[in-house]
N, C-alpha and C positions, 0 to 999 in steps of 0.2 A: 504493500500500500504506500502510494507516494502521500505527502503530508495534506494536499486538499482533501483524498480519499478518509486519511484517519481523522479528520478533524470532523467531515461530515457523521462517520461511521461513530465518531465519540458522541456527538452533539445527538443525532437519531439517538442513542444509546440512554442517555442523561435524562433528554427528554420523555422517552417511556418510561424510564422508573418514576420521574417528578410529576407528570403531570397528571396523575390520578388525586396525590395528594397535594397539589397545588388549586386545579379545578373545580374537587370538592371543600376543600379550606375556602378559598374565596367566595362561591355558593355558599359557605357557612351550612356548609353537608359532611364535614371529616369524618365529625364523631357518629352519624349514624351509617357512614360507607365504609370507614377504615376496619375491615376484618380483626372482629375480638376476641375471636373462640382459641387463638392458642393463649395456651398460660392464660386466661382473661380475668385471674386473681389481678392480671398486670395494666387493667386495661383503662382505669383512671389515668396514667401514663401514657397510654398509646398516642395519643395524638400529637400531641407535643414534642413527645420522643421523634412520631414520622417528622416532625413540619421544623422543628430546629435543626435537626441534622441533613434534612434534604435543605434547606436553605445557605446551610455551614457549606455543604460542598459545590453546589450553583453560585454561590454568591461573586464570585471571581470574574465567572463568564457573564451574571447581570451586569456588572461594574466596566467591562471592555468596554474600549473606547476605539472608536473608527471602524468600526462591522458595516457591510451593507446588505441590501439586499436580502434574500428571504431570511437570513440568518439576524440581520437587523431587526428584521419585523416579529421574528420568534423572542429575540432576546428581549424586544419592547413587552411583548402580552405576555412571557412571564416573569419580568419586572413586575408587571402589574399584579399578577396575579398575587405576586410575593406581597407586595404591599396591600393589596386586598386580604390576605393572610392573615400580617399582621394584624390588622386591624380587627376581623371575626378573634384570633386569639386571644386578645386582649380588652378584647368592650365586656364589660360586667354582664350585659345584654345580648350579647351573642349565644347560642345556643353552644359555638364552638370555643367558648369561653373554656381556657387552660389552668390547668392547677400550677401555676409556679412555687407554690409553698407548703407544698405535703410533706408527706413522711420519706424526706431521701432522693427519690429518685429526680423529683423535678427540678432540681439544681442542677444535674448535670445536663439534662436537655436546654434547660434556662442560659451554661455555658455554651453550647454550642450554638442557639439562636443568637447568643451577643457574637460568638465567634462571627458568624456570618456578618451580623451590624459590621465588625470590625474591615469585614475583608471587601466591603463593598459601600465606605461611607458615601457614596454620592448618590448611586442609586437609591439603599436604601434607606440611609438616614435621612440624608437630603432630603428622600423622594414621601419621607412621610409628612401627613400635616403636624399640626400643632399639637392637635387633639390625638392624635393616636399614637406620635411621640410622647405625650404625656402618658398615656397607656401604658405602654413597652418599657418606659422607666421604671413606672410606677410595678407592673409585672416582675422586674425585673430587681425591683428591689427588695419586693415579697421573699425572694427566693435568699435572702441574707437571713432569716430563719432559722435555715437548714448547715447546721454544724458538719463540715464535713470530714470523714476521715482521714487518716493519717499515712494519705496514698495520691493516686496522683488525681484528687477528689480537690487535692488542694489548688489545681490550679480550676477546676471550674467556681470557683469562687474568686480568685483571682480576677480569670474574664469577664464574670459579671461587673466588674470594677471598672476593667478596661474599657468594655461599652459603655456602661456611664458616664466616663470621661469622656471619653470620645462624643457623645452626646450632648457635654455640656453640662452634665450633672451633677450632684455632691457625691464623690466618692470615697475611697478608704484605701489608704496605700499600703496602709499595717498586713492585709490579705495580701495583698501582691509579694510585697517584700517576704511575708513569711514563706510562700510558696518556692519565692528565686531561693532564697536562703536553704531551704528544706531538702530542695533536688540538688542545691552544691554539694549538700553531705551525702544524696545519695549516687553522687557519678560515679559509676563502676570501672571506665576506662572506656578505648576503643569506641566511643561514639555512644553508649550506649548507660542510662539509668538504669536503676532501679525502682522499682515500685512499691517501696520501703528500704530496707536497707541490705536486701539478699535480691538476686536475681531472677524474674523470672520469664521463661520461656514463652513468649510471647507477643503478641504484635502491641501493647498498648506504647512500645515507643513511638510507634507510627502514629495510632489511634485518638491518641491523646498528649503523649508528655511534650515529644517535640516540635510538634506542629506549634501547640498552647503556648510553651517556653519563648520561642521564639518572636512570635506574634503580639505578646505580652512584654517583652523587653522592648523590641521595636516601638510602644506604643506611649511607655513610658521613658527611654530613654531619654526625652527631654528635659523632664521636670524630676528625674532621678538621676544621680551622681553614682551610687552606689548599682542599679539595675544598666545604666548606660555604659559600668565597666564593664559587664557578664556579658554583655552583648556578643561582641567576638569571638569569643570561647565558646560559647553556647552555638553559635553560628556554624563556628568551624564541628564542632562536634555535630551537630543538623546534617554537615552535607556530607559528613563521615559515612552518618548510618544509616544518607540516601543509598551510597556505593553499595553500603552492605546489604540493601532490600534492593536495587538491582542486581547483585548477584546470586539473591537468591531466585530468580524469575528461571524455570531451565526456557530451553529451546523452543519447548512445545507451549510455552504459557502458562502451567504448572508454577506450582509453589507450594512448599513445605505447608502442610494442612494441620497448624499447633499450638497449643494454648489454649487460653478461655476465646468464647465469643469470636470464635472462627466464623460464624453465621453473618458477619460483618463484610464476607467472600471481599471483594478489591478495594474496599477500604482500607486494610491491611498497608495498602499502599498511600497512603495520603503523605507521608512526609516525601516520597522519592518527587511525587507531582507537584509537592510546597517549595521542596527544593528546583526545581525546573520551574515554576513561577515565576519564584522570587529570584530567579538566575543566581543560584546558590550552588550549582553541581560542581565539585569538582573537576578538576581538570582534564582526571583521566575520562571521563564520562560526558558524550558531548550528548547534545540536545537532541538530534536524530537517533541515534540510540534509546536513548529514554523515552523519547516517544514511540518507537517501535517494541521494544521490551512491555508497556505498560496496552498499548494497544494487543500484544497477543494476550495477555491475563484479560482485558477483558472479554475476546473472542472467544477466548477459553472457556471463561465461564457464562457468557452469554449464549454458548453453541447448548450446555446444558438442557434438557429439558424438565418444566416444571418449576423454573425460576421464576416465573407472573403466573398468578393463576387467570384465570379464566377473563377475570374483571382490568385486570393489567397489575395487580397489589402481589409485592415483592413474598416469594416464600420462604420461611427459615432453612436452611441447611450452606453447603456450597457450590456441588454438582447436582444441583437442582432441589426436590422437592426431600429435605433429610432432615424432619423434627428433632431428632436421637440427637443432633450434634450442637443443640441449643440448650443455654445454661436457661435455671430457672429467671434468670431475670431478662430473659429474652422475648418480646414479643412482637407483632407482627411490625408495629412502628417503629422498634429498636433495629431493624433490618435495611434501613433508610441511610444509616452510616456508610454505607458501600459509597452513595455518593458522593466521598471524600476525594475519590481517585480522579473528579473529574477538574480537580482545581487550575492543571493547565490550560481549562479552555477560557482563564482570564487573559492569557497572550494571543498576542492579535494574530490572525492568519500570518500574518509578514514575519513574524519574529522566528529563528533559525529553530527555534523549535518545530515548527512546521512545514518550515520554507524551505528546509534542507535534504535533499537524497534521504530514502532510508539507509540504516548502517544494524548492520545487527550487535547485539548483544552480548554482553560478558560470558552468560555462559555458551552461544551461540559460535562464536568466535571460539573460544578455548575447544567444545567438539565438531569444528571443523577442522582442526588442526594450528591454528593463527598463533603465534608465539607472542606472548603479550609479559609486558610487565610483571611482577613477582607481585602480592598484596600485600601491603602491609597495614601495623596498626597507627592508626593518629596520637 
């Protein structure tokens, strides 16, 4: 696939998972379309879970700037829709009225819808009015509540920070700082935290730590002395353990299947795509590359069958329809994070992520025989 072909092939892609629950969120139809029956002990959560995390991963490609043509006019009606979203989420009146301040869970969705505020202020902070930014504060402040644990919970409280500022809001620096502070004690080495203070096996560095870390220094680095030093470190460590989630892609599209909340299928990937955004990749690692490595994962798993059921609403497992591989706190909305993987489609067709020849892939390259540089650790 040359780079027009995989950006269309991303965009088609994006758009069927989003636009079930972007079309019923703006109808202010979520909560009685979005599928409850799995886990649906879980389902006070569901909606919120689907419409922050699909917002977190789109929010990039609302925000592009110089699109034309039919791709412009997509990008325009689900701006819209987002911010019609917004709005059904957070009116007291809305029937799709969201719990931001329950027991637990809603903090972390409440992080990833600031996330998204953060990765798209024109579009969608800008793009709200007065009255529904008052909303989305006010939601969002609900969720300072919720204590979170002593994991990387820490930075969804953080984010909620960040959006506020970003916003214009009274915020709280004490969260943020403890969160930077917390994950310095737990850097393990070679690009990668911990999720306490022992290791584990699993994607949440992608998922959550270093995406959040990153995005949260960036936002404070101004008005922090102390967060504006971590910045570079933290940075260089980000494009470390993009390398290392592009080496793990094999040839075929494939990727080690491990940890909790694998049900998240190519979200997994969200720091390798934050890193090619934010033109953070490493040297070894050009842009054509990573967009072909990240376009087979999702071929991979979009060739699956049984990943949209019937209505087009995403189903738990990763090579399709596979409840068994979902932790209890999994439900149909929590399945929404996959759209983390699409965050390059914030750079414009022009930029050499796209514009360039394909090139294959680290492991692609090493079994076809290509003698390549040795790996080492950062």
């Amino acid at each position: 696939m040359n780079g027009n072909e995989s950006r269309t092939f991303w965009i088609q892609t994006m758009t069927a998972i989003a636009r079930p629950v972007l079309e019923t969120l703006s109808r202010r139809q979520l909560y009685r379309s979005l599928p409850m029956e799995f886990h649906s002990e879980r389902k006070e959560f569901a909606c919120l879970e689907a419409f922050g995390r699909t917002l977190c991963g789109i929010a990039p490609w609302l925000e592009c700037d110089g699109l034309s043509g039919e791709e412009e006019a997509l990008r325009k009606h689900f701006c819209e829709m987002a911010l019609q979203g917004l709005d059904a989420a957070t009116d007291p009146n809305s029937p799709d009225y969201m719990l931001f301040d329950g027991d637990g869970q809603p903090l972390v969705d409440a992080a990833f819808l600031a996330h998204g505020l953060i990765r798209a202020p024109k579009a969608l902070i800008g793009g709200m009015s007065d009255k529904v930014l008052r909303q989305v504060a006010d939601a969002l402040r609900s969720s300072r509540k919720i204590t979170p644990p002593h994991c990387n919970w820490l930075f969804f409280s953080a984010m909620v920070e960040a959006a506020l500022y970003r916003m214009g809001e009274e915020y709280d620096l004490t969260r943020v700082t403890l969160a930077a502070r917390t994950f310095e004690s737990w850097y393990l080495g070679d690009g990668v935290y911990g999720d306490g203070p022992e290791f584990h096996w699993d994607y949440y560095n992608s998922f959550v730590i270093q995406p959040m870390y990153v995005d949260i220094l960036r936002t404070f680095a101004p008005i922090s002395r102390e967060l504006a030093q971590l910045l570079k470190p933290v940075q260089q460590r980000a494009a470390r353990y993009a390398a290392i989630l592009e080496r793990m892609i094999a040839p075929d599209g494939t990727y080690p299947i491990i940890g909790r909340s694998i049900c998240y299928r190519f979200g997994a990937f969200q720091q390798l795509s934050q890193a090619a955004l934010e033109h953070m990749l490493p040297a070894e690692l050009s842009p054509a590359q990573v967009r072909c490595a990240l376009t087979a994962v999702i071929q991979r798993v979009m060739a699956c069958k049984g990943i949209l059921d019937e209505n087009g609403w995403l189903t738990p497992g990763v090579g399709g329809c596979q409840p068994g591989l979902a932790e209890h706190y999994i439900n149909r909305g929590s399945l929404y994070l996959c759209c983390f993987v699409f965050l390059a489609l914030g750079l414009s067709p022009e930029d050499a992520f796209w514009a360039t020849s394909a090139e294959p892939w680290t492991s692609v390259k090493i079994w076809q025989g290509t003698d390549l540089p040795a790996d080492h650790a950062l």
